[in-house]
N, C-alpha and C positions, 0 to 999 in steps of 0.2 A: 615393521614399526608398530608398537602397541597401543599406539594414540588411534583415539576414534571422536569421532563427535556423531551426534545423531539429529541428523534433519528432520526439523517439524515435530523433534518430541516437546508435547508440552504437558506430562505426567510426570512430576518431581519422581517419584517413587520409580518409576518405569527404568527414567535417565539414570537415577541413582546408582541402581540392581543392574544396569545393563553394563556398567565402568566408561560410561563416554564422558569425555573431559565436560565437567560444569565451574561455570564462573560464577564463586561464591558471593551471593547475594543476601546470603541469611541474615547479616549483620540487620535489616530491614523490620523482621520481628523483634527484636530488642529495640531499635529506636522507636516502631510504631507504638508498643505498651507502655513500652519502660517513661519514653519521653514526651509524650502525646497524654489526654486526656479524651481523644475524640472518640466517642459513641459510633459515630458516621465517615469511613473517612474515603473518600473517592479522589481512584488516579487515572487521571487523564492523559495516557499516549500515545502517539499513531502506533497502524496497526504494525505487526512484526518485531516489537519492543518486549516480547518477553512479557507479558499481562497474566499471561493463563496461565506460564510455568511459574510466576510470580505468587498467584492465587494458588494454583498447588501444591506447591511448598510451605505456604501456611496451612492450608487442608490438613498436612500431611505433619505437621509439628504441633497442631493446638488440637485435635482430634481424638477424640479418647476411644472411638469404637478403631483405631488404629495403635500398632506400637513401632516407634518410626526411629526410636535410637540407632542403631542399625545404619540409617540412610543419613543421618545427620553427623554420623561420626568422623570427627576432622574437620568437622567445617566451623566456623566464625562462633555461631552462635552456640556451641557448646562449651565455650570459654565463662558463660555468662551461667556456672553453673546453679546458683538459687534460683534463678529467673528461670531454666529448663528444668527444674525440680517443679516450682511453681505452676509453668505451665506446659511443656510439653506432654502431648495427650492430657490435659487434665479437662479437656470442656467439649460436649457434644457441639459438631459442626451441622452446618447446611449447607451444602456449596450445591449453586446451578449457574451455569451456563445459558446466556442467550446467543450466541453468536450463529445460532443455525436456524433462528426464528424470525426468516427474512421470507418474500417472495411477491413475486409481481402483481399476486391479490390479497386483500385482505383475508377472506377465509381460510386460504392457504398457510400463510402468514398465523393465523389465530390455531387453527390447526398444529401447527406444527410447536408452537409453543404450548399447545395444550400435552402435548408429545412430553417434551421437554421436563414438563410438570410431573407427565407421569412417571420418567423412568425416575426421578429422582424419588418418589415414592416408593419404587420399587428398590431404591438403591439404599432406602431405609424399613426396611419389613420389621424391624425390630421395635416399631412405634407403634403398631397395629398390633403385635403379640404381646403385646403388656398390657394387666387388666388397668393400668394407672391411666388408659388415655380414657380422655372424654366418651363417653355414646354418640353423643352427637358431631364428634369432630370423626369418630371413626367412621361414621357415613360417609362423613364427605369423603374423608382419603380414599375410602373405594370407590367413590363418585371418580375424586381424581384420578386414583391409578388407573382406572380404566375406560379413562378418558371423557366420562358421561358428565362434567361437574358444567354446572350452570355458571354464569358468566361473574357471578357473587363470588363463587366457590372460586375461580381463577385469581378470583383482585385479592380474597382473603389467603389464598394459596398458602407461601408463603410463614403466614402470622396463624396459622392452623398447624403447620407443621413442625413450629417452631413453638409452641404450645403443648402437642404432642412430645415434642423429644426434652421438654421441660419437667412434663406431669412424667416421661421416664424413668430421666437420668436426673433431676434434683439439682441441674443446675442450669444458668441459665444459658443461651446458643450465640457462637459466634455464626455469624450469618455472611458468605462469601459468596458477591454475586458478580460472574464476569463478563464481560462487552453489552453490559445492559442498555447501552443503545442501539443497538444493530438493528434490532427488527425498526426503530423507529429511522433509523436510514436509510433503509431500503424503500418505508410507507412513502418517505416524501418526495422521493423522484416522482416528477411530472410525466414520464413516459409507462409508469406500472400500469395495468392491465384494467385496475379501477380508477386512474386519472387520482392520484396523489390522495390515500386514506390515511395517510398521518392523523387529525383528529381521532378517529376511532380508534387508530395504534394507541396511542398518547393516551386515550380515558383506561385503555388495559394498562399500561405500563404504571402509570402513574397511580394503578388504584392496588396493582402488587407492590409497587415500592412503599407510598402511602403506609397500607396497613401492617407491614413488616419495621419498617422504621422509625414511623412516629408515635413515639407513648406507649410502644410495646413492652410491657414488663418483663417481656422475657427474653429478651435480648441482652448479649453483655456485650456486645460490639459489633459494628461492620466495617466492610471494608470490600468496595464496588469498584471494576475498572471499567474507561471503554474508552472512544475515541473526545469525546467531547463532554461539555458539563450543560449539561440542556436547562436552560434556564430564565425559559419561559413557554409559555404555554401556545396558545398560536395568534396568528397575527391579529393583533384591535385589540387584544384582552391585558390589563397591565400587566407587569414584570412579576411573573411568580413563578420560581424554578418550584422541579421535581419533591427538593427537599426542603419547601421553604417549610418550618414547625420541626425540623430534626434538630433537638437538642446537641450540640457540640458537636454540627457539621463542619466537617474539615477538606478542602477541596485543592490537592495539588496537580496542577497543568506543566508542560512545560516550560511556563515562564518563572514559577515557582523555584527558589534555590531548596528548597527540605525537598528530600526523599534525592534527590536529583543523579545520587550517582549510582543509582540501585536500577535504573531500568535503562538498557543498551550497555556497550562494552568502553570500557576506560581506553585510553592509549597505553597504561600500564599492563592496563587485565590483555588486551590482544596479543602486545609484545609476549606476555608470558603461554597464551595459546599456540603463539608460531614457534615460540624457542621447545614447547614441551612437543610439537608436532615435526620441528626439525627444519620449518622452511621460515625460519628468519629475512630470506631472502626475496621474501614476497612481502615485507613490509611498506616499503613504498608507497608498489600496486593499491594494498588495499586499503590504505589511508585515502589515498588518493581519487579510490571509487567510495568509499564508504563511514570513510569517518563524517566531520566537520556539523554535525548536529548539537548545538548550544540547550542543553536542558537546565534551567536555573544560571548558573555559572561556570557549568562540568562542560567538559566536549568530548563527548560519545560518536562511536559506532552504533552501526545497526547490528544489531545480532544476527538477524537473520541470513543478512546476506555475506557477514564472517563466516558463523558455520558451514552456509550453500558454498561459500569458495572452497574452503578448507576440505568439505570433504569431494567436491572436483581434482583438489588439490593430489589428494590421496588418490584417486582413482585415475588422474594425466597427469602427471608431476609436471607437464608443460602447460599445463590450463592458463588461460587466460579468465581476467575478472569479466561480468556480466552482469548484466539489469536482471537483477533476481525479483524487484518488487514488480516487472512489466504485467505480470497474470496474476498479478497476489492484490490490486489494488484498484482502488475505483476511479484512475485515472482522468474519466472521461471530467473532472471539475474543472479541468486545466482549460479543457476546450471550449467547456461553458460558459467561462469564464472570459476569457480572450473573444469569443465570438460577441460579446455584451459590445454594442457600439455607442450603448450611454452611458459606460462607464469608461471609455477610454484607457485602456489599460496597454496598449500594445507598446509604447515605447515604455513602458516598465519593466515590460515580459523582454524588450531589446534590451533595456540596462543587466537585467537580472542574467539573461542570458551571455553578456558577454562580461560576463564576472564582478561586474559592481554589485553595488549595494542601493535601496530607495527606503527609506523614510516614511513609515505609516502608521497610522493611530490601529491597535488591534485588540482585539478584548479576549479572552479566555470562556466569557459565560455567554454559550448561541441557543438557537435552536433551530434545527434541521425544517421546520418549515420557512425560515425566513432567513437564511442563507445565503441569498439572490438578491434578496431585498434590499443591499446595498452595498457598494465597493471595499470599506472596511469591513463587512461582515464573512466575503469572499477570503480579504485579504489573511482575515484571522482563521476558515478553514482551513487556508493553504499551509500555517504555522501548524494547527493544531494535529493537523495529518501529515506530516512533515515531507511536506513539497517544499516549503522553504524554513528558514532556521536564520534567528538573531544573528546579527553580523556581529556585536560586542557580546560577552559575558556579563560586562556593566551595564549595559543599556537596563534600565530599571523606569516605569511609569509605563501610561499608555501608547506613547511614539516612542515605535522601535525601529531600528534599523534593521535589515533582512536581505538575505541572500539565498542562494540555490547552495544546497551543503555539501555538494559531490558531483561525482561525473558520473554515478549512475544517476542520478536525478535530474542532470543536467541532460541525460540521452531521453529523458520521459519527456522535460520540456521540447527537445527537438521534433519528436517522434509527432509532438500537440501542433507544432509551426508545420509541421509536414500536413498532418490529416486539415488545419486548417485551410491553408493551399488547394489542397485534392476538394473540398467541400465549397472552396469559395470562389475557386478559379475562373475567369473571364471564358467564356464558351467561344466568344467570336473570337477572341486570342488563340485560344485554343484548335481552331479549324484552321487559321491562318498558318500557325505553327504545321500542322500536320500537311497543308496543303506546299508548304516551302520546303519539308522532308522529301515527300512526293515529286515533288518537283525537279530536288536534286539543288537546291539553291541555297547552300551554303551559308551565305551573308545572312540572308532573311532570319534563316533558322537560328541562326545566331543571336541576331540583333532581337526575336519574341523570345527565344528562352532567356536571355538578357532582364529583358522586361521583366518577365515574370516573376523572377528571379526579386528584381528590385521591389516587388509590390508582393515580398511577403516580409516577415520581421526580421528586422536587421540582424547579421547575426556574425560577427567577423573570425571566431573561432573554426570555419567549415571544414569538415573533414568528410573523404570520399565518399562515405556512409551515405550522409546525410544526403548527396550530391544523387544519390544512387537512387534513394529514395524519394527524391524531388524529381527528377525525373521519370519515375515511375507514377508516381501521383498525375504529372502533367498528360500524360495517354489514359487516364483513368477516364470512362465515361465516355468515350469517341466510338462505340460499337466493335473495337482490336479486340484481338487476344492479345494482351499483353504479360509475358515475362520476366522477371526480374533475377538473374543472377541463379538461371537451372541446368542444370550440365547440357553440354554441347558441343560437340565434338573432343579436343581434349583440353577444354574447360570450361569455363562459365561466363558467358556474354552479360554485363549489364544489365541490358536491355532488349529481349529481343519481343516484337512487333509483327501479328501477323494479320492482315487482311487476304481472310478465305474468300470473300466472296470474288475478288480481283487476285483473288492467288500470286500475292506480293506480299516482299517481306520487307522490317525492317531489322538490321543489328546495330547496335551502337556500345561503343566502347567507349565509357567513362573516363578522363583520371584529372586529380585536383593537382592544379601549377602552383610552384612556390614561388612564383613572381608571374608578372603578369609577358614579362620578355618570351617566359617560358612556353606559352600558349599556343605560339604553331607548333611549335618542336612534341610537345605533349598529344597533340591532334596526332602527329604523324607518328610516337608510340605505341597510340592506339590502334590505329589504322593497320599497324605491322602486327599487332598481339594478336587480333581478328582474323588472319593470316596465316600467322606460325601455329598460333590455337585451335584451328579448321574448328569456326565457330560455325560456318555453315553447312558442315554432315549433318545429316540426317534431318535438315531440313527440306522433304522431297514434294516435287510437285507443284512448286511455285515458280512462276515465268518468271519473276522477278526479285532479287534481295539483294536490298541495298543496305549498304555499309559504314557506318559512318565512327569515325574517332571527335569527341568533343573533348574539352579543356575548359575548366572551371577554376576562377582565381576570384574571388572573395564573391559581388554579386556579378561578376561577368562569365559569360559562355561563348565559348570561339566553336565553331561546327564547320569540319571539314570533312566532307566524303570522297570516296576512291568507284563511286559506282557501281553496277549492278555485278554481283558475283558470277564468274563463268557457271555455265552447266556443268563441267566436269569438278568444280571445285566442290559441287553441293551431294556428288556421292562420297 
């Protein structure tokens, strides 16, 4: 099969030359010039939407120390041929990247963006070998390249370099800057290293955007992405975004209908990904995990985690979908979020999770130090980084209806109900529970994992998974070695539990009833798999290991044990 896609590129030119299937998006430079007037124009997506290959692809068509025809041929915008006369290669660029100018201290954090600054000087030497730049600006860029620039020289960065490649090339610089809030995401977590230096972040960011943007005469455009539109300064001080004084600022979010069908994949565009890749027959699946995201009035895919299937896909023609975003994302909002007991939010996170919809006022313009600050201002992270997504395409003003847009996103919320559990759990529940395993007392153990069960959020969709992992959460913190699902004899126990210092064990086998009639009969499946599966080889040395099959039917748990395993069964 000669279909390829390529994970995690985000170098238009790289993707182009390498022949891996791209989903043309070009049409995006023609509407932004042709149809727009805006000086300034910032898009707002969560992460994994394609932002950087988006910004490269303009790099790599409006660039003139580049010749890109080559890479653009065949595609959308070459149709629009006076407008690629006009501007393809015809205007020196500046593209940088912040997305790596993050870390748990500020000097690190500043450091690494000074990093950043330099290679990009390094990545234009051609500004420094022409007698046309300034004297005094070539200082600085060798201040800059090599790292030495004073904290002036950082905020003018930027509007020096674009200066330079002005008194160059004679014309003036499109200016592409991507996830320019990153480092200011990272500053505002309350658990970094210097206890939350957002401020400090914020006077750098805002003093390179500032002198780059406003009243620069040598700029003919920009055009900024990142997760959010920051749009204000910090808490007490009034309403003034990044770019309040930028002439012909233009700000699209995902509530926005322009631009909308140009970042994530159409239901058209995938279909044509699987028919040219040959697995048609995973359309379903990957609607199913991946699609249902409302940008404007489009409903997208994630790209990233199309691609991550498609090429599993390629490599186990029987792959199954998966939570591609679980290590790619900064989850932990979900928990922060849900743990708030002044904002009540847990039977919302129930409705949302068992596939409704709820009703909230949400805005598009934040900013990462005040985030917390209030329950719509949560509710609108969760949109803008897409943990949940418009329930309508029409819903239009500040109350919108909302929803979880997938079942991968749907397993991130589960995964959040889990760690909540393991972090909030009754401790004297918890000793009781372990003291009725021990025991051998069936009912008991039933009746507290029951409990527990009920006093986390409701959730009627349950699937073994979850089951597995709630169970594993509940022996968290009791001084066990506890197991979850490691091979063992010839398979994998659930659950297995060992107290060394009493040289006792425990195993337990899981499985979810499809009625509740079902619940002994399930218990004693288990009990048998634990059995047939000689779940207790090679566990040697222990006086004691006990056994048990449980049955789980929506918040109920049935626990039946068969008692301590022979000696001869544990060689």
């Amino acid at each position: 099969m000669d279909f390829k896609v390529g994970v995690g590129k985000s170098d238009f030119a790289a993707l182009r030359k390498s022949g891996d299937y791209y989903v043309d998006k070009t049409e995006l430079l023609y509407e932004l010039v042709n149809d727009t007037d805006n000086e300034v124009t910032l898009f707002t997506r969560p992460r994994r939407f394609g932002k950087t290959l988006m910004v490269s692809m303009m790099e790599n068509f409006f660039s003139m120390q580049k010749n890109s025809a080559g890479i653009f041929e065949g595609l959308a915008i070459t149709k629009h041929r006076n407008f690629c006369k006009e501007w393809m290669n015809q205007y020196p660029v500046l593209f940088i990247s912040f997305k790596d100018a993050e870390s748990e201290s500020y000097d690190v954090a500043y450091a690494k963006l000074k990093t950043i600054i330099a290679d990009v000087c390094k990545a234009n030497p051609e500004i420094s070998n022409n007698n046309a730049a300034d004297k005094d600006d070539l200082e600085v860029y060798a201040r800059l390249k090599s790292q030495r620039g004073t904290e002036s020289d950082v905020q003018n960065s930027l509007k020096t370099l674009m200066r330079m490649m002005n008194a160059v090339y004679g014309k003036k610089i499109i200016l592409l800057i991507d996830e320019y809030d990153v480092p200011l995401a990272k500053a505002s977590e309350k658990d970094t290293a210097e206890n939350h230096y957002y401020s400090r972040m914020l006077d750098v960011i805002k003093g390179i955007m500032s002198t780059a943007l406003k009243d620069n005469r040598f700029l003919q455009f920009a055009v900024i992405t990142g997760c959010l539109h920051i749009a204000k300064d910090t808490e007490g001080v009034p309403w003034q975004s990044i770019f309040t004084g930028t002439n012909n600022f233009a700000s699209y979010s995902v509530l926005d209908e322009d631009f909308s069908d140009y970042f994530g994949f159409s239901d058209s565009e995938v279909k044509a990904i699987l028919a040219a890749a040959g697995r048609e027959d995973r359309a379903d699946l990957i609607k199913e995990w991946y699609n249902g995201y409302i940008f404007g009035n489009n409903y997208v895919y994630c790209p990233w985690d199309v691609v991550n299937y498609l090429s599993a896909l390629k490599k186990r023609p029987n792959a199954r979908p998966k939570n591609y975003w679980k290590n790619t994302s900064h989850n932990g909002i979900l928990l922060t979020f849900v743990k708030r007991t002044d904002f009540k939010v847990k039977g919302k996170f129930e409705i949302l999770m068992n596939s409704g919809t709820i009703m909230q006022t949400i805005t598009d313009e934040l900013t990462y130090d005040t985030l917390h600050s209030s329950e719509d201002n949560l509710w609108s992270v969760l949109l803008m980084t897409g943990y949940i997504t418009k329930a309508d395409a029409d819903d239009e003003g500040e109350t919108v209806s909302l929803k979880i847009p997938n079942k991968e996103i749907a397993s991130i919320f589960e995964d959040t109900v889990v760690r909540l559990f393991r972090e909030t759990i009754d401790t004297n529940m918890q000793k009781s529970m372990m003291e009725a395993f021990w025991n051998q007392d069936d009912k008991e153990a039933g009746r507290i994992v029951s409990e527990l069960l009920w006093r986390t959020i409701s959730y009627n969709d349950y699937h073994e998974d979850y089951y597995h992992a709630f169970l594993a959460g509940a022996f968290v913190g009791m001084g066990y070695e506890v197991e979850s699902n490691k091979e063992k004899g010839l398979g994998r126990p659930d659950i297995l539990l060992k107290d060394e210092d009493n040289r006792r064990a425990i195993i337990i086998e899981a499985k979810k009833s499809d009625k509740e009639s079902d619940m002994d009969k399930d218990c004693i499946k288990a009990i048998e798999q634990i059995i047939s599966e000689k779940y207790a080889e090679g566990i040697y040395g222990y006086r004691q290991i006990l056994c048990y099959g449980m049955a789980f039917f929506q918040k109920q748990a049935k626990v039946r044990g068969m008692g301590s395993i022979p000696a001869k069964m544990q060689r």
